[in-house]
C-alpha positions as CSV (number, residue, x, y, z in Angstrom):
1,X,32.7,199.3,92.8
2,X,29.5,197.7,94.9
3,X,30.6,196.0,97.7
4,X,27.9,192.8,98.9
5,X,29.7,191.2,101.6
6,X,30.9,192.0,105.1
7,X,33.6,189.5,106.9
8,X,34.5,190.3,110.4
9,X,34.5,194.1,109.3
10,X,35.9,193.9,106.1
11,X,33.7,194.6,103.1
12,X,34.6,192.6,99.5
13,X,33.8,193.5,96.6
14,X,32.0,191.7,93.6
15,X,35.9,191.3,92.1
16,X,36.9,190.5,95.3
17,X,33.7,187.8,96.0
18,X,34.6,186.2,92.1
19,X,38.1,185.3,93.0
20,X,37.1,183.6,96.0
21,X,34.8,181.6,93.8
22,X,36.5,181.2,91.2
23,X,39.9,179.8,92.2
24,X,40.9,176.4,92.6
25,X,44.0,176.5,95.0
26,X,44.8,178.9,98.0
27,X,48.1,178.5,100.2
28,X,47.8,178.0,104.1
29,X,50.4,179.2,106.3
30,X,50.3,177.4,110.3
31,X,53.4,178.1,112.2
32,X,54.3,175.4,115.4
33,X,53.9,176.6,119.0
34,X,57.8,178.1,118.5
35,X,56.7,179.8,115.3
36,X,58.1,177.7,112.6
37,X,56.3,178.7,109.5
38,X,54.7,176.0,107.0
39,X,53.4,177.1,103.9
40,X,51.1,174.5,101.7
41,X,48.9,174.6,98.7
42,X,45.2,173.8,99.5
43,X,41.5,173.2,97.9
44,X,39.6,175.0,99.4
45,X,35.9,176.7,99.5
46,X,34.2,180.0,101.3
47,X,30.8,180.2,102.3
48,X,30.8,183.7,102.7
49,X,31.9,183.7,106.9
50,X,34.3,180.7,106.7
51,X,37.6,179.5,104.8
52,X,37.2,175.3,104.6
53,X,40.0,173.0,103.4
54,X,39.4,169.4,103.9
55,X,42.3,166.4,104.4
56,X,41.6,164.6,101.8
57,X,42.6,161.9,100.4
58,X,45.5,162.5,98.0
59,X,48.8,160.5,99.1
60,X,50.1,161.3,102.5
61,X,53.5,159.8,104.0
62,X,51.7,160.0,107.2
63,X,48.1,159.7,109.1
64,X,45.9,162.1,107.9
65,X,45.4,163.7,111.6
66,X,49.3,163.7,112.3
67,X,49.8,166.4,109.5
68,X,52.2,169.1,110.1
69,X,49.3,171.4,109.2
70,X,47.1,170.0,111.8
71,X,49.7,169.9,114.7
72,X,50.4,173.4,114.2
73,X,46.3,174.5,114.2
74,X,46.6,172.5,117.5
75,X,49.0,174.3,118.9
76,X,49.0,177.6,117.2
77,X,45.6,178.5,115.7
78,X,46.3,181.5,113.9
79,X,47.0,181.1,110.1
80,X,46.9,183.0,107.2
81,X,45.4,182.1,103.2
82,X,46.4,183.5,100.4
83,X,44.1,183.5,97.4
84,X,46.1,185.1,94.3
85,X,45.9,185.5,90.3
86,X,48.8,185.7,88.6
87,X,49.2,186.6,85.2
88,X,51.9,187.1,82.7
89,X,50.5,191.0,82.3
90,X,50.8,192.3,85.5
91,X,47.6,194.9,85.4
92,X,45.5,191.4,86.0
93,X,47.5,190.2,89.3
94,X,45.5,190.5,92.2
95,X,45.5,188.3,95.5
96,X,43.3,187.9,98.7
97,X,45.3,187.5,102.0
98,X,43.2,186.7,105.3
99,X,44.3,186.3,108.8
100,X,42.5,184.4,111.0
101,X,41.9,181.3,113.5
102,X,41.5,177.7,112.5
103,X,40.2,174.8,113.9
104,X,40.1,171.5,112.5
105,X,36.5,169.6,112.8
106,X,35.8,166.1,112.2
107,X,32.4,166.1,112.1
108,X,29.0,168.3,112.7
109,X,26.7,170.7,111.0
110,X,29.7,172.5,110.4
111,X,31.4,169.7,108.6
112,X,28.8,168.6,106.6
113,X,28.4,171.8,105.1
114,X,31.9,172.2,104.0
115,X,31.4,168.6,102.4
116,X,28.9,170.0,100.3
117,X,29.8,173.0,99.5
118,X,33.6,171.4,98.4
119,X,31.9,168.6,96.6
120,X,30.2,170.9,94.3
121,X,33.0,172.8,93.2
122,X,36.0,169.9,93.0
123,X,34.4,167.3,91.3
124,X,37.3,165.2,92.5
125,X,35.8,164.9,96.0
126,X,32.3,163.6,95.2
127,X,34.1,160.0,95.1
128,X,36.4,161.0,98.6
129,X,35.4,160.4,101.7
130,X,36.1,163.8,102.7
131,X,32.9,163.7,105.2
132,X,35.1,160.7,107.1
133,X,37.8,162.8,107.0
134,X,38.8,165.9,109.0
135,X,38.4,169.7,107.8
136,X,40.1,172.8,108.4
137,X,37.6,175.6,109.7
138,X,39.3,179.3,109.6
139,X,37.6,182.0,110.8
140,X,38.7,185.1,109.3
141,X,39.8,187.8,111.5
142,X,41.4,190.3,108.7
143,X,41.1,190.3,104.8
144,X,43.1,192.0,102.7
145,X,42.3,192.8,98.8
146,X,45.0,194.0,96.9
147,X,44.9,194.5,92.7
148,X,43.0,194.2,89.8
149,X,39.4,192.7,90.9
Protein backbone atom coordinates (compact mmCIF):
# COMPACT_ATOMS: atom_id res chain seq x y z
CA UNK A 1 0.00 0.00 0.00
CA UNK A 2 1.38 3.80 -0.84
CA UNK A 3 2.34 5.35 2.07
CA UNK A 4 1.93 9.69 1.76
CA UNK A 5 2.76 10.81 5.12
CA UNK A 6 5.69 10.83 7.47
CA UNK A 7 5.09 11.68 11.45
CA UNK A 8 8.16 11.92 13.48
CA UNK A 9 9.58 8.79 11.47
CA UNK A 10 6.63 6.88 11.10
CA UNK A 11 5.20 6.57 7.63
CA UNK A 12 0.91 6.09 7.36
CA UNK A 13 -0.65 4.85 4.91
CA UNK A 14 -3.68 6.04 2.75
CA UNK A 15 -5.90 3.45 5.23
CA UNK A 16 -3.98 4.68 7.89
CA UNK A 17 -4.40 8.73 6.77
CA UNK A 18 -8.55 7.84 6.26
CA UNK A 19 -9.15 6.76 9.71
CA UNK A 20 -7.56 9.66 11.05
CA UNK A 21 -10.02 11.62 9.05
CA UNK A 22 -12.62 9.95 9.20
CA UNK A 23 -13.37 9.33 12.85
CA UNK A 24 -15.22 11.22 15.22
CA UNK A 25 -13.86 10.28 18.77
CA UNK A 26 -10.31 9.18 19.91
CA UNK A 27 -9.49 8.38 23.70
CA UNK A 28 -6.64 10.40 25.56
CA UNK A 29 -4.77 8.83 28.21
CA UNK A 30 -2.61 11.62 30.83
CA UNK A 31 -1.32 10.07 33.92
CA UNK A 32 -0.63 12.59 37.22
CA UNK A 33 3.02 13.38 38.25
CA UNK A 34 2.73 9.87 40.43
CA UNK A 35 1.47 8.03 37.36
CA UNK A 36 -2.24 7.66 37.93
CA UNK A 37 -3.68 6.92 34.59
CA UNK A 38 -6.86 8.78 33.20
CA UNK A 39 -8.49 7.64 30.20
CA UNK A 40 -11.21 10.05 28.37
CA UNK A 41 -13.13 10.13 25.13
CA UNK A 42 -12.17 13.18 23.03
CA UNK A 43 -13.09 15.21 19.51
CA UNK A 44 -10.41 15.57 18.09
CA UNK A 45 -8.64 16.63 14.61
CA UNK A 46 -4.95 15.95 12.82
CA UNK A 47 -3.34 18.26 10.62
CA UNK A 48 -0.94 15.89 9.42
CA UNK A 49 2.06 16.82 12.35
CA UNK A 50 -0.29 17.48 15.30
CA UNK A 51 -3.15 15.66 17.39
CA UNK A 52 -5.69 18.77 18.62
CA UNK A 53 -8.56 18.34 21.09
CA UNK A 54 -10.20 21.41 22.32
CA UNK A 55 -12.02 22.01 25.95
CA UNK A 56 -15.06 22.67 24.86
CA UNK A 57 -17.95 23.55 25.99
CA UNK A 58 -20.02 20.44 26.87
CA UNK A 59 -21.01 20.37 30.71
CA UNK A 60 -18.12 20.34 33.12
CA UNK A 61 -18.52 19.86 37.11
CA UNK A 62 -15.55 22.04 37.17
CA UNK A 63 -13.49 25.12 35.38
CA UNK A 64 -12.57 24.20 32.20
CA UNK A 65 -8.63 24.83 32.97
CA UNK A 66 -8.91 22.74 36.35
CA UNK A 67 -9.59 19.44 34.33
CA UNK A 68 -8.04 16.37 35.49
CA UNK A 69 -6.76 16.14 31.85
CA UNK A 70 -5.14 19.42 31.93
CA UNK A 71 -3.43 18.97 35.47
CA UNK A 72 -1.90 15.93 34.38
CA UNK A 73 -0.46 17.61 30.72
CA UNK A 74 0.87 20.06 33.43
CA UNK A 75 2.56 17.85 35.24
CA UNK A 76 3.21 14.95 33.13
CA UNK A 77 3.18 15.74 29.40
CA UNK A 78 3.44 12.46 27.90
CA UNK A 79 0.06 10.95 26.69
CA UNK A 80 -1.11 8.53 24.45
CA UNK A 81 -4.49 8.54 21.70
CA UNK A 82 -6.07 5.91 20.56
CA UNK A 83 -7.97 6.14 17.27
CA UNK A 84 -9.80 2.69 16.69
CA UNK A 85 -12.64 0.95 14.45
CA UNK A 86 -14.50 -1.52 15.78
CA UNK A 87 -16.75 -3.66 14.06
CA UNK A 88 -18.94 -6.55 14.79
CA UNK A 89 -16.73 -8.67 11.94
CA UNK A 90 -13.50 -8.58 13.29
CA UNK A 91 -11.42 -8.62 9.68
CA UNK A 92 -12.53 -4.65 9.69
CA UNK A 93 -11.08 -3.69 13.36
CA UNK A 94 -8.21 -1.64 13.14
CA UNK A 95 -6.90 1.19 15.60
CA UNK A 96 -4.16 3.91 15.60
CA UNK A 97 -2.17 4.33 18.89
CA UNK A 98 0.33 7.36 19.15
CA UNK A 99 2.60 8.36 21.91
CA UNK A 100 3.65 11.55 22.40
CA UNK A 101 3.87 15.12 24.35
CA UNK A 102 1.09 17.52 24.90
CA UNK A 103 0.76 20.84 25.73
CA UNK A 104 -2.32 22.76 26.23
CA UNK A 105 -2.50 26.37 24.33
CA UNK A 106 -4.84 29.03 24.92
CA UNK A 107 -4.23 31.06 22.15
CA UNK A 108 -1.76 31.65 18.96
CA UNK A 109 -1.22 30.75 15.41
CA UNK A 110 -1.31 27.41 16.78
CA UNK A 111 -4.66 27.68 18.25
CA UNK A 112 -6.34 29.27 15.73
CA UNK A 113 -5.51 26.68 13.39
CA UNK A 114 -6.92 23.84 15.42
CA UNK A 115 -10.19 26.17 15.65
CA UNK A 116 -10.51 25.88 12.10
CA UNK A 117 -9.59 22.91 11.22
CA UNK A 118 -12.10 21.35 14.30
CA UNK A 119 -14.82 23.72 13.19
CA UNK A 120 -14.98 22.22 9.82
CA UNK A 121 -15.30 18.75 10.78
CA UNK A 122 -17.73 18.95 14.14
CA UNK A 123 -20.27 21.10 13.06
CA UNK A 124 -21.14 21.36 16.70
CA UNK A 125 -18.24 23.71 17.36
CA UNK A 126 -18.93 26.45 14.78
CA UNK A 127 -21.49 27.86 17.52
CA UNK A 128 -18.62 27.11 20.65
CA UNK A 129 -16.30 29.38 21.66
CA UNK A 130 -13.71 26.93 21.33
CA UNK A 131 -11.10 29.83 20.13
CA UNK A 132 -11.84 31.35 23.97
CA UNK A 133 -11.22 28.22 25.10
CA UNK A 134 -8.08 26.17 25.74
CA UNK A 135 -6.69 23.23 23.34
CA UNK A 136 -4.72 20.23 23.77
CA UNK A 137 -1.57 20.27 21.39
CA UNK A 138 0.13 16.60 21.12
CA UNK A 139 2.99 16.11 19.35
CA UNK A 140 3.51 12.71 18.28
CA UNK A 141 6.57 10.93 19.19
CA UNK A 142 5.52 7.16 18.11
CA UNK A 143 2.46 5.82 15.92
CA UNK A 144 1.41 2.73 15.84
CA UNK A 145 -1.02 1.14 13.01
CA UNK A 146 -2.36 -1.99 13.66
CA UNK A 147 -5.30 -3.95 11.29
CA UNK A 148 -7.36 -3.68 8.51
CA UNK A 149 -6.70 -0.10 6.84
Amino acid sequence: MPLRRNIRGSKLSIGALRLLRSARIAHLATADAVGQPLVIPICFVFDGNYFYSPIDEKPKRIAPRKLKRLRNIEKNPRVSLVIDRWDEDWRKLAYILVTGKARVVLSGQRHRKAVSLLRRKYRQYRSMAIDQRPMIVIRPLVVKVWGNL
